[in-house]
KOLGU-4560 file (N, C-alpha, C; in nm, 3 decimals, padded with zeros to 5 digits):
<recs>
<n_xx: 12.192 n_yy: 09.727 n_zz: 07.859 ca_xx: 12.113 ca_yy: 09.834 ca_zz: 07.910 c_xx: 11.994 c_yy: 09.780 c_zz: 07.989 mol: A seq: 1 type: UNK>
<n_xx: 11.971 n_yy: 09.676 n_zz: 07.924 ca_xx: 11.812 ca_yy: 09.653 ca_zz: 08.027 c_xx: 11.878 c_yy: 09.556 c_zz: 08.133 mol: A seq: 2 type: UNK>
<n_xx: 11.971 n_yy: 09.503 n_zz: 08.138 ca_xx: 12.046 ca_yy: 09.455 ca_zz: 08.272 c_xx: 12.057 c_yy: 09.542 c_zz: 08.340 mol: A seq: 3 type: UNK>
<n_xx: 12.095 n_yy: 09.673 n_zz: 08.272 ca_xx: 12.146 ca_yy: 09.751 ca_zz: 08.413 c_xx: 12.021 c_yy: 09.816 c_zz: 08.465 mol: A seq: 4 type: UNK>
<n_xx: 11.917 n_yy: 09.850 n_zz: 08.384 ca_xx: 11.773 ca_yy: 09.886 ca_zz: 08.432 c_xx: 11.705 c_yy: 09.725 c_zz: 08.516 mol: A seq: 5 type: UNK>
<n_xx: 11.711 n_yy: 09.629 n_zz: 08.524 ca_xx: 11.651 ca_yy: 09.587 ca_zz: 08.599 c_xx: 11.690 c_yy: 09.547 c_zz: 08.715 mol: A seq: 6 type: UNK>
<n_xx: 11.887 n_yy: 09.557 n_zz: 08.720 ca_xx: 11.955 ca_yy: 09.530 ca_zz: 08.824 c_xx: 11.959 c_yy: 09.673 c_zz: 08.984 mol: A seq: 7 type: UNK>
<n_xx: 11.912 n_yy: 09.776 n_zz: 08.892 ca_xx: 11.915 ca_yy: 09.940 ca_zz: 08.919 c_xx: 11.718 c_yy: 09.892 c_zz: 08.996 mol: A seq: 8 type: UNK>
<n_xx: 11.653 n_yy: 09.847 n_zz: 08.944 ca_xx: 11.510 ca_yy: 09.787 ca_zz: 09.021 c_xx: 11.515 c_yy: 09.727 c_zz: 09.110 mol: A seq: 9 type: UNK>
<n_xx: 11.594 n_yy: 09.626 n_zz: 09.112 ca_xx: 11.617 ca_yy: 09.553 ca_zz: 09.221 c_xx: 11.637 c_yy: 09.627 c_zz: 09.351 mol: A seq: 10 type: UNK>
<n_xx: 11.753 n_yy: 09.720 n_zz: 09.334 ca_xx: 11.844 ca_yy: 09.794 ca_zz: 09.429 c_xx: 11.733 c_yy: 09.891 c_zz: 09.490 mol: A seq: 11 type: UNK>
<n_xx: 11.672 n_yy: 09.940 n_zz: 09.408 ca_xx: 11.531 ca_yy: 10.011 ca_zz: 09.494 c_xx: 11.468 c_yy: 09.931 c_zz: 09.576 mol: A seq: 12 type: UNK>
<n_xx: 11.344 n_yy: 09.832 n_zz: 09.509 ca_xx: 11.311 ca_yy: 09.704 ca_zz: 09.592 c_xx: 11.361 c_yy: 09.716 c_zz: 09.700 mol: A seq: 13 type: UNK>
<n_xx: 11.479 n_yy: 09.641 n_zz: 09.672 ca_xx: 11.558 ca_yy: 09.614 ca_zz: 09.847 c_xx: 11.577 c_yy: 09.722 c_zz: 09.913 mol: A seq: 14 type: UNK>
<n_xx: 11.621 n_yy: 09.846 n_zz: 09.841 ca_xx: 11.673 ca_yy: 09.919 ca_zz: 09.976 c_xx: 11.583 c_yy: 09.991 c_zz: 10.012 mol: A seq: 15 type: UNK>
<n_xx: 11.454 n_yy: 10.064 n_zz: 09.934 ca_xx: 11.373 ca_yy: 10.115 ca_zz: 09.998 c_xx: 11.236 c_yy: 09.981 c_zz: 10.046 mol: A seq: 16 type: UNK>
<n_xx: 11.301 n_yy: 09.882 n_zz: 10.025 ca_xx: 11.215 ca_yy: 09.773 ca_zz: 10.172 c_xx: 11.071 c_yy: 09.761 c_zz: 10.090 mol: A seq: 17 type: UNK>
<n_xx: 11.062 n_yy: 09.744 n_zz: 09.966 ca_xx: 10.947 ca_yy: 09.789 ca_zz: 09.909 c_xx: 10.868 c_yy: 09.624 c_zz: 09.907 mol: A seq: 18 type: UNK>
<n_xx: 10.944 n_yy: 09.538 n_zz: 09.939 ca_xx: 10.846 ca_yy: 09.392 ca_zz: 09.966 c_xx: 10.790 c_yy: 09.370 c_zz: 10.093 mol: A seq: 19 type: UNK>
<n_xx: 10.874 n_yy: 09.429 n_zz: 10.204 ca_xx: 10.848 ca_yy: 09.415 ca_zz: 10.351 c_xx: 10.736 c_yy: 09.568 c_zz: 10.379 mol: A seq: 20 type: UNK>
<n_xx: 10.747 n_yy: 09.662 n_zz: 10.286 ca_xx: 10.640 ca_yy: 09.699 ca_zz: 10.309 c_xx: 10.448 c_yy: 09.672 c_zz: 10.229 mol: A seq: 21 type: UNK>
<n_xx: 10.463 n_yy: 09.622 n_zz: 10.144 ca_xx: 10.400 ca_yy: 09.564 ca_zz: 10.072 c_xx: 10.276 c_yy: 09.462 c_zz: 10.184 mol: A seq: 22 type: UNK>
<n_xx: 10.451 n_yy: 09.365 n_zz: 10.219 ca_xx: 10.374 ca_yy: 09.244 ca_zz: 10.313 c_xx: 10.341 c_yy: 09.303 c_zz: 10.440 mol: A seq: 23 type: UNK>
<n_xx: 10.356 n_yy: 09.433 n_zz: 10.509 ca_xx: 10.313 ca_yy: 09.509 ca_zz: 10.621 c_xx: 10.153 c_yy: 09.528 c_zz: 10.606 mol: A seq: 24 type: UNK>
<n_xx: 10.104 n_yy: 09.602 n_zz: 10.445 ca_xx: 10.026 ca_yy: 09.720 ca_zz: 10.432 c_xx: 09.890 c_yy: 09.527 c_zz: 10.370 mol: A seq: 25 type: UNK>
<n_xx: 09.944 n_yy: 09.416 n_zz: 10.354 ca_xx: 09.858 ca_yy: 09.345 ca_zz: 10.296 c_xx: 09.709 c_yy: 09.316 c_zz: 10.370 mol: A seq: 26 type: UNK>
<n_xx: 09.732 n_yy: 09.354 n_zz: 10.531 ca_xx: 09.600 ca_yy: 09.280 ca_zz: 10.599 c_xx: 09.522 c_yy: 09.425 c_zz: 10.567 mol: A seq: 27 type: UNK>
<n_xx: 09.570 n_yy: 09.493 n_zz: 10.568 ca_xx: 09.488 ca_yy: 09.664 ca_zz: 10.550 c_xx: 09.393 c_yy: 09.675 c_zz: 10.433 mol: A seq: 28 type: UNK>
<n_xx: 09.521 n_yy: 09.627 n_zz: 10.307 ca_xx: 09.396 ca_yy: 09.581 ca_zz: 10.163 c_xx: 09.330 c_yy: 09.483 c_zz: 10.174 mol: A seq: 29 type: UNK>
<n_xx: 09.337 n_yy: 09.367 n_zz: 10.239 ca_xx: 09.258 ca_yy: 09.272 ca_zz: 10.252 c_xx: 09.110 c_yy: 09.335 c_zz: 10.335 mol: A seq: 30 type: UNK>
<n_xx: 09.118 n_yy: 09.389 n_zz: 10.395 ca_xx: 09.019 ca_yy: 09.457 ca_zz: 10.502 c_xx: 08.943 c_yy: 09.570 c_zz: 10.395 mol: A seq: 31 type: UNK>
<n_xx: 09.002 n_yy: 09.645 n_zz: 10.326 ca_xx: 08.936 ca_yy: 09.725 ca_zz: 10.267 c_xx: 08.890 c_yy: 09.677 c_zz: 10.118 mol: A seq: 32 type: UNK>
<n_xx: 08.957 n_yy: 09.539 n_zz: 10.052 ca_xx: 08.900 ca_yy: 09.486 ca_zz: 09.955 c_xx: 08.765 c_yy: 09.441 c_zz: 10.021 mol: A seq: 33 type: UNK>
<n_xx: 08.766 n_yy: 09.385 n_zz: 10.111 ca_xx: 08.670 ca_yy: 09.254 ca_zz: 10.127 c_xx: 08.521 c_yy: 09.413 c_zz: 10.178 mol: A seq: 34 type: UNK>
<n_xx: 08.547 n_yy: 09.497 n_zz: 10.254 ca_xx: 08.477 ca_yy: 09.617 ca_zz: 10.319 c_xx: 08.324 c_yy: 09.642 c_zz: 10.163 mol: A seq: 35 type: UNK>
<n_xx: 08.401 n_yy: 09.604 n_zz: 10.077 ca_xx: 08.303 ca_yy: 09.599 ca_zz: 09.926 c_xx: 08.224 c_yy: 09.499 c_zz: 09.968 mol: A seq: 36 type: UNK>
<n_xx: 08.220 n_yy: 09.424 n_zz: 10.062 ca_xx: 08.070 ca_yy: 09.283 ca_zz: 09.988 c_xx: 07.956 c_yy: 09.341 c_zz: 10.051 mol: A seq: 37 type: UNK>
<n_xx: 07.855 n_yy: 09.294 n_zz: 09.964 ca_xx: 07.707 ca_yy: 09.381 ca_zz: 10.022 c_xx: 07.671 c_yy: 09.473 c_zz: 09.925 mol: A seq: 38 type: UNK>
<n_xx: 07.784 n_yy: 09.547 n_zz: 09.853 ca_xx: 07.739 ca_yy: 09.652 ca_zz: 09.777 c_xx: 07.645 c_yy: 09.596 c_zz: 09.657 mol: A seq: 39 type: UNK>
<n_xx: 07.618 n_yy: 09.682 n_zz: 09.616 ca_xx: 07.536 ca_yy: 09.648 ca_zz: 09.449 c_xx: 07.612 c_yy: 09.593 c_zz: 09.350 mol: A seq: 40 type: UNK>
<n_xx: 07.605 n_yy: 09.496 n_zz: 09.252 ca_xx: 07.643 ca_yy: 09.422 ca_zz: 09.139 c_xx: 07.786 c_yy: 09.326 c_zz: 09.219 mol: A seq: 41 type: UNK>
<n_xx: 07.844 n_yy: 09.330 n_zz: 09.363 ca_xx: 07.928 ca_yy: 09.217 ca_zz: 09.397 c_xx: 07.893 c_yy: 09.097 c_zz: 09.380 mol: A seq: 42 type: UNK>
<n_xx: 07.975 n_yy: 08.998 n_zz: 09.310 ca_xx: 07.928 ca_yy: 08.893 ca_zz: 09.313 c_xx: 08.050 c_yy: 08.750 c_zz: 09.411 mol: A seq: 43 type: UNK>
<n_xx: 08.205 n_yy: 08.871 n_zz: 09.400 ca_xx: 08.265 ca_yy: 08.796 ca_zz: 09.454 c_xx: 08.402 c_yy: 08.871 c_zz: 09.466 mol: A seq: 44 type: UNK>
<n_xx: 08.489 n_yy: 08.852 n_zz: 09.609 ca_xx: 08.610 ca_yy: 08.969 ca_zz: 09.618 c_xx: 08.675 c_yy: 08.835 c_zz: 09.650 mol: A seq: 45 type: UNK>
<n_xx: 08.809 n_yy: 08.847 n_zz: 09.551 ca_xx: 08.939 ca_yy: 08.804 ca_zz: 09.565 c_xx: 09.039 c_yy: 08.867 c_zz: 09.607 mol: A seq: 46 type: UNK>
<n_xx: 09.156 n_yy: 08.831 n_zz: 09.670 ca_xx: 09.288 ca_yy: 08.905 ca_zz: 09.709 c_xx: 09.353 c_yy: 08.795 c_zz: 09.686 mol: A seq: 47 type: UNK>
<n_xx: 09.501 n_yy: 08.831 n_zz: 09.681 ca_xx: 09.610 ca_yy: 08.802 ca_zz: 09.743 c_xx: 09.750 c_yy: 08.900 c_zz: 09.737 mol: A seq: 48 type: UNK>
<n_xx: 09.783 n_yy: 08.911 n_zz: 09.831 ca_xx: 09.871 ca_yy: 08.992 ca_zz: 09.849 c_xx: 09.812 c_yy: 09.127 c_zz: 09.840 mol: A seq: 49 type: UNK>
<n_xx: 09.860 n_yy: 09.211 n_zz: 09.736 ca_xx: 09.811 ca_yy: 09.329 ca_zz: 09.695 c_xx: 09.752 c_yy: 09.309 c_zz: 09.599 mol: A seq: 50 type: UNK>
<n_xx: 09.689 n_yy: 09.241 n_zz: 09.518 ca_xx: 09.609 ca_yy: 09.215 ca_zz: 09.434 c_xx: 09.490 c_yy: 09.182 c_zz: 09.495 mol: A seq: 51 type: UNK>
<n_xx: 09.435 n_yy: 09.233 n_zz: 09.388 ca_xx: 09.236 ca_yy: 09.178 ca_zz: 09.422 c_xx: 09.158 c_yy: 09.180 c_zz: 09.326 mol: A seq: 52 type: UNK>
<n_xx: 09.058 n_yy: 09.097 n_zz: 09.317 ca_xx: 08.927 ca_yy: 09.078 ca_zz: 09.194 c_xx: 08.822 c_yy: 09.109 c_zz: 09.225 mol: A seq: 53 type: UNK>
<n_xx: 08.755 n_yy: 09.198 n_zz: 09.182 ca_xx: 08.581 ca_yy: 09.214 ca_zz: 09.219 c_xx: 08.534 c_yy: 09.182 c_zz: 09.129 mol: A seq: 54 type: UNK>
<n_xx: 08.436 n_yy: 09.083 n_zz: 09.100 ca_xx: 08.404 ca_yy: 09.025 ca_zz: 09.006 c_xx: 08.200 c_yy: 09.091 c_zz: 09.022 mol: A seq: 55 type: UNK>
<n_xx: 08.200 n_yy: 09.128 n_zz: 08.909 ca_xx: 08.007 ca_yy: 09.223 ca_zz: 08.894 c_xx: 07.956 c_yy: 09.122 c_zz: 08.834 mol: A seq: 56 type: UNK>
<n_xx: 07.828 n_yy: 09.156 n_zz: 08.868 ca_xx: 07.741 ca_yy: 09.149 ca_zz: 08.819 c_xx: 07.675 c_yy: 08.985 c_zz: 08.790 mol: A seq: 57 type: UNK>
<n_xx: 07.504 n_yy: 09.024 n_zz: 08.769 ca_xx: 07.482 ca_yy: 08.909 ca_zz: 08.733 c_xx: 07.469 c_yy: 08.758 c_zz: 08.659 mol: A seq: 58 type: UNK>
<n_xx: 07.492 n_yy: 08.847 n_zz: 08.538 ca_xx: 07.562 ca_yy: 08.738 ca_zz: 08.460 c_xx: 07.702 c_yy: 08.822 c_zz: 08.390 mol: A seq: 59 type: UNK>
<n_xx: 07.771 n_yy: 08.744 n_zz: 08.244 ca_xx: 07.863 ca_yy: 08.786 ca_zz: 08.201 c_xx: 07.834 c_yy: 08.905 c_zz: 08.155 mol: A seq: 60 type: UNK>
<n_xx: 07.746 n_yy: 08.901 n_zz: 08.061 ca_xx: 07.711 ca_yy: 09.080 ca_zz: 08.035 c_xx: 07.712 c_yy: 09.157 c_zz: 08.089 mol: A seq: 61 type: UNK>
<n_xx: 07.578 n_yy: 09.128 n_zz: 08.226 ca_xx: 07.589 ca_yy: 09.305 ca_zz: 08.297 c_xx: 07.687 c_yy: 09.338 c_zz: 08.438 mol: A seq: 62 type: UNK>
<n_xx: 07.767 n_yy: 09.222 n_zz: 08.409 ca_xx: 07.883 ca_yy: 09.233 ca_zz: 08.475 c_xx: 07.992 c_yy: 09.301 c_zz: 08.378 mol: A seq: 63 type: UNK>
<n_xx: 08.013 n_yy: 09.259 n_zz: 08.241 ca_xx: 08.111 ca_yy: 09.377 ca_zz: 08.206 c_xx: 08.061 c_yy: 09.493 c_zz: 08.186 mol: A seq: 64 type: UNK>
<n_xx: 07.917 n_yy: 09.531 n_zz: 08.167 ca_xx: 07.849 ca_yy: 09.680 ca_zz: 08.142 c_xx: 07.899 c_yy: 09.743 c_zz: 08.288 mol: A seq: 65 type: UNK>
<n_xx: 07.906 n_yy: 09.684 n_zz: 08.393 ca_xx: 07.885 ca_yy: 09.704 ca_zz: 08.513 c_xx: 08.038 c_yy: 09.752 c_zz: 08.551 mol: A seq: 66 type: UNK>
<n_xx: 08.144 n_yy: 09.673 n_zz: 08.528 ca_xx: 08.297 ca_yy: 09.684 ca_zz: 08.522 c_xx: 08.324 c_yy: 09.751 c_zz: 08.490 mol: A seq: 67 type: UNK>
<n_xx: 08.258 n_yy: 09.821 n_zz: 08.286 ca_xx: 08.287 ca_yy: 09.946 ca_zz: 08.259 c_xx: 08.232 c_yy: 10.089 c_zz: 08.311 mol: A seq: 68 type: UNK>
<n_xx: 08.091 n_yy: 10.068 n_zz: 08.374 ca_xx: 08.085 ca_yy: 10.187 ca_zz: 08.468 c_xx: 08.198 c_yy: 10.276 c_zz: 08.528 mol: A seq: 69 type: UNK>
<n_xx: 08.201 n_yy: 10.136 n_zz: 08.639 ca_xx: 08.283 ca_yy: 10.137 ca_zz: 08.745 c_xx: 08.451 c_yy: 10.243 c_zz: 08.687 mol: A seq: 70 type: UNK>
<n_xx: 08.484 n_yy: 10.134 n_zz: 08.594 ca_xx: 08.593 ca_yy: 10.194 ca_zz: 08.560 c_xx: 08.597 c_yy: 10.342 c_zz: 08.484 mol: A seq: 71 type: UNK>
<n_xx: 08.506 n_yy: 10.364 n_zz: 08.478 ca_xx: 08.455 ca_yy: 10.514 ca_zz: 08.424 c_xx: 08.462 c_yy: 10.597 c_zz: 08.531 mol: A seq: 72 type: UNK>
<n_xx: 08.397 n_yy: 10.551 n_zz: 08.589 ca_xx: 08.350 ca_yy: 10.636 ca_zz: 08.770 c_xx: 08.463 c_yy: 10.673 c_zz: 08.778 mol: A seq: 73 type: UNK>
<n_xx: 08.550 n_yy: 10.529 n_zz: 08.833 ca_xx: 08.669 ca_yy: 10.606 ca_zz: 08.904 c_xx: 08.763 c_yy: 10.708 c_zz: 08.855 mol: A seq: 74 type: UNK>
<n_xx: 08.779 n_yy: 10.649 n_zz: 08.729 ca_xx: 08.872 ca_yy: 10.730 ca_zz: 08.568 c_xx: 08.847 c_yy: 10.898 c_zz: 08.662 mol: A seq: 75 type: UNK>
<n_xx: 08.680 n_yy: 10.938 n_zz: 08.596 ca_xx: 08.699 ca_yy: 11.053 ca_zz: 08.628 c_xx: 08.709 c_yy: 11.108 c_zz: 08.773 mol: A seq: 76 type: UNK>
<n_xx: 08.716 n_yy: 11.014 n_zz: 08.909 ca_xx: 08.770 ca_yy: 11.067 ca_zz: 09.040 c_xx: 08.903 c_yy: 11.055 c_zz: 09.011 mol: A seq: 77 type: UNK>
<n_xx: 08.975 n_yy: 11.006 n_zz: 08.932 ca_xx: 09.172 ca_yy: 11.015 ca_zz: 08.908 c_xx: 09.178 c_yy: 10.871 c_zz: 08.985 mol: A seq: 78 type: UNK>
<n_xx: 09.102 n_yy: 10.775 n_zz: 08.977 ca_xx: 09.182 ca_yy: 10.660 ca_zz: 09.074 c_xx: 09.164 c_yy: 10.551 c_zz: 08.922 mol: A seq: 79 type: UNK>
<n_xx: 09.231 n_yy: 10.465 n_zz: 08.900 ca_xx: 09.273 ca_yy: 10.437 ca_zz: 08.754 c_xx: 09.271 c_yy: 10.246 c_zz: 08.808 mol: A seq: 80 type: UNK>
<n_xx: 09.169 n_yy: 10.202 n_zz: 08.790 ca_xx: 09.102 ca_yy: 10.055 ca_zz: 08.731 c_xx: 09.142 c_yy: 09.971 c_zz: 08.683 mol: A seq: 81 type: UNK>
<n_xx: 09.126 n_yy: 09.834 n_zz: 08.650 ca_xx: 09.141 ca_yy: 09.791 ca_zz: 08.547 c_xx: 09.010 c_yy: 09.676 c_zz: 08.487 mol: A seq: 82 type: UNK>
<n_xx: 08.906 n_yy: 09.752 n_zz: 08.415 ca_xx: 08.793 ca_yy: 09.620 ca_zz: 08.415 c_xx: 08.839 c_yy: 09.473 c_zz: 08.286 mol: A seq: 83 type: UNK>
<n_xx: 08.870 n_yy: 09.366 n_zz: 08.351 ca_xx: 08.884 ca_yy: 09.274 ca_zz: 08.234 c_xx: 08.750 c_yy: 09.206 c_zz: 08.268 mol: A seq: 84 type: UNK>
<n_xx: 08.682 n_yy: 09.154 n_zz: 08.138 ca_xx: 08.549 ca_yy: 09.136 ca_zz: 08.190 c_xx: 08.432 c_yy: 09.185 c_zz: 08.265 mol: A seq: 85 type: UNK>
<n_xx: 08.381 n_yy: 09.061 n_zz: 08.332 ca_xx: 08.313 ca_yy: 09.149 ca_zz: 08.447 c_xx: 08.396 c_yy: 09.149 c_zz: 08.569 mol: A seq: 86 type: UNK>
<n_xx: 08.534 n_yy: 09.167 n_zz: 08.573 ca_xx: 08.589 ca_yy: 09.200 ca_zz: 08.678 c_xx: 08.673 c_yy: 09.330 c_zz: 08.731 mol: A seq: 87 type: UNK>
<n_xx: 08.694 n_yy: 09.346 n_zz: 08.815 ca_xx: 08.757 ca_yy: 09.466 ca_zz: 08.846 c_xx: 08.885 c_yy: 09.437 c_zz: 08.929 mol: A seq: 88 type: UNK>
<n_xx: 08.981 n_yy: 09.456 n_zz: 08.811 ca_xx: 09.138 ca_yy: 09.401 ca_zz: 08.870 c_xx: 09.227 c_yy: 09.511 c_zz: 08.946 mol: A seq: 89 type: UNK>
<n_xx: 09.249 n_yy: 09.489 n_zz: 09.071 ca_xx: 09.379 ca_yy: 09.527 ca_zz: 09.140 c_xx: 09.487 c_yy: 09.510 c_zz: 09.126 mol: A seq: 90 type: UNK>
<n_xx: 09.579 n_yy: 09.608 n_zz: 09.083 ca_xx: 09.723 ca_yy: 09.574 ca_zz: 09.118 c_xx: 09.813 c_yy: 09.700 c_zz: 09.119 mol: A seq: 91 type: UNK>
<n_xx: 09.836 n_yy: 09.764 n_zz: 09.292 ca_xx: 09.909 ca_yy: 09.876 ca_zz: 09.269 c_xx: 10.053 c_yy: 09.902 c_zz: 09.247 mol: A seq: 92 type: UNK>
<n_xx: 10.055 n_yy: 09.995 n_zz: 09.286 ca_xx: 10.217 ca_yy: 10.021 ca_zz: 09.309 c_xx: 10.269 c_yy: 09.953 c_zz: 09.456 mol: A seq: 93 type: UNK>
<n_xx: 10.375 n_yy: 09.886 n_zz: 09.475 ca_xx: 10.443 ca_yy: 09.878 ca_zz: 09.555 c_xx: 10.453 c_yy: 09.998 c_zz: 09.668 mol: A seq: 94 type: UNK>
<n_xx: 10.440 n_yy: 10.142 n_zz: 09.601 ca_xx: 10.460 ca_yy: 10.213 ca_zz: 09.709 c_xx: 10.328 c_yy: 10.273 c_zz: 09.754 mol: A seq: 95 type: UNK>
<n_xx: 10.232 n_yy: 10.231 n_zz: 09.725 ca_xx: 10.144 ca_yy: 10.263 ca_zz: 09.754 c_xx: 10.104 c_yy: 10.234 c_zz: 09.927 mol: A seq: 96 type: UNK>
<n_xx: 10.037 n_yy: 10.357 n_zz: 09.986 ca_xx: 09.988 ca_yy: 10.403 ca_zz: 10.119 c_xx: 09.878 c_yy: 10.358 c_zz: 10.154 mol: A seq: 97 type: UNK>
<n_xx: 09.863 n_yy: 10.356 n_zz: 10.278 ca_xx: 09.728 ca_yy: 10.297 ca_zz: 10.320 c_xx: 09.628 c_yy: 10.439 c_zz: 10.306 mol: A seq: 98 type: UNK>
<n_xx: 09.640 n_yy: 10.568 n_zz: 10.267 ca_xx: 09.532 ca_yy: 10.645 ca_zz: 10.261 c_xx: 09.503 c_yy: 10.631 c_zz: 10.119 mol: A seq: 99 type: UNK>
<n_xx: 09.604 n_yy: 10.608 n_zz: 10.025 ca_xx: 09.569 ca_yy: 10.592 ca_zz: 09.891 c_xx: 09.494 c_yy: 10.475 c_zz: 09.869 mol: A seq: 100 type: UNK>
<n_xx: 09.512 n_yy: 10.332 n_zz: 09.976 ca_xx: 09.404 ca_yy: 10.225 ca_zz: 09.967 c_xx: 09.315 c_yy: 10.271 c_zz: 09.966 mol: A seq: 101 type: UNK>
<n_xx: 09.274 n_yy: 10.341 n_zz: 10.075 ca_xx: 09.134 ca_yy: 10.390 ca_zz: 10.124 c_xx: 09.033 c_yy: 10.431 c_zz: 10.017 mol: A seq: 102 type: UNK>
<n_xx: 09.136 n_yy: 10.544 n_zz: 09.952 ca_xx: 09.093 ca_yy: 10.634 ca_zz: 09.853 c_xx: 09.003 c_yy: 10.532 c_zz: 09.726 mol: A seq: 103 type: UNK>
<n_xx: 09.109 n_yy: 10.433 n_zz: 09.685 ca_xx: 09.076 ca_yy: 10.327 ca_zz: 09.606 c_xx: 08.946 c_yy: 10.331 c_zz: 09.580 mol: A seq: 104 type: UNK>
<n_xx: 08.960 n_yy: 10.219 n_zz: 09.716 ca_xx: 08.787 ca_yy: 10.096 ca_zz: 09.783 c_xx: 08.679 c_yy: 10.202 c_zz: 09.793 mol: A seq: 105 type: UNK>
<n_xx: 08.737 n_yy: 10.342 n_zz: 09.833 ca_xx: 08.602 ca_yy: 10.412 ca_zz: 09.869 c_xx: 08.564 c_yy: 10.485 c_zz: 09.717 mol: A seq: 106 type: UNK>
<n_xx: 08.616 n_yy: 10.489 n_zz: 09.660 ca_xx: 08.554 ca_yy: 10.561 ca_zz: 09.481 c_xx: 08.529 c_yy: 10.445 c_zz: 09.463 mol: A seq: 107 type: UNK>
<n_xx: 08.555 n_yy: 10.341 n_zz: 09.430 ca_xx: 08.495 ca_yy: 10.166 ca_zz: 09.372 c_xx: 08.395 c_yy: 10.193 c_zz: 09.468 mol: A seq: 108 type: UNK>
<n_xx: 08.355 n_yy: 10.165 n_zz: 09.621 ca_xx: 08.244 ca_yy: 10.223 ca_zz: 09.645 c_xx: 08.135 c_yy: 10.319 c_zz: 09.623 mol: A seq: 109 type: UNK>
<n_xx: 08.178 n_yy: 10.373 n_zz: 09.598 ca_xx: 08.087 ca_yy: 10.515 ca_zz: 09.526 c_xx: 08.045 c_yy: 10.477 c_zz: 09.390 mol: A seq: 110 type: UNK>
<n_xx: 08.118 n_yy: 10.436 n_zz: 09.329 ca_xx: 08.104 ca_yy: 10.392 ca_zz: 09.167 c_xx: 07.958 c_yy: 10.313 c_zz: 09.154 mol: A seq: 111 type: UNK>
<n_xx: 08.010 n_yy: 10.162 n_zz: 09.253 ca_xx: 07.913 ca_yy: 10.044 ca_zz: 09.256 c_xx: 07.778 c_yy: 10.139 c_zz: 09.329 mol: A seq: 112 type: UNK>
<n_xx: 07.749 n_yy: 10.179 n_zz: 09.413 ca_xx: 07.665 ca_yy: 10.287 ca_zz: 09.443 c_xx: 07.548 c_yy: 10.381 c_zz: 09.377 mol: A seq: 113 type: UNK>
<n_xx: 07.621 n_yy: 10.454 n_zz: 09.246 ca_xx: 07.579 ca_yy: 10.487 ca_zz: 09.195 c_xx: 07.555 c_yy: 10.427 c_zz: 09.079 mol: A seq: 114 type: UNK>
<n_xx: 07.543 n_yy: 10.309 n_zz: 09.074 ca_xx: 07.482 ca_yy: 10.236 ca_zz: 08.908 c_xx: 07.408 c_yy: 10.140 c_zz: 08.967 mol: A seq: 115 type: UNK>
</recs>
């Protein structure tokens, strides 16, 4: 059963092109990860690929006080976080859109903003 569930994943993947669009939509998140430096409590933006790290705050503490804000903020705009530490981890869906990027970076904006 879980052969045929991960062989049945695959077949999506490939046929709805879900790596080649991924590697299309990557300079777009890169542009709108990095669009965060400057703000309040950044201390440092990572990517690769579709992944990314915003790492808060000034030291370890009010960088995770700061992470859990954040991840609060967004919680209640519906855009869903992940703070480990003082960081703020990326990692979407594959099918994810470049207006839903947007949506992202700009509530994590708003978040860091308001604290």
């Amino acid at each position: 059963m879980a052969a045929a569930a991960g062989l049945a994943a695959l077949y999506v993947y490939v046929s709805e092109g879900l790596f080649e669009k991924a590697a299309r939509l990557e300079p777009h998140w890169q542009t709108c990860a990095h669009s965060l430096k400057g703000l309040p409590g950044i201390v440092d933006i990572r990517n690769l690929g579709l992944l990314a790290g915003i790492e808060l705050g000034e030291d370890a503490v009010s960088g995770r006080v700061l992470a859990k804000k954040v991840y609060e903020f967004c919680f209640e705009k519906g855009v869903l976080v992940r703070p480990v530490a003082n960081t703020i981890v990326l990692s979407p869906p594959l099918t994810i859109g470049e207006d839903e990027v947007e949506t992202m970076f700009a509530t994590i904006a708003a978040a860091l903003k308001a604290n």
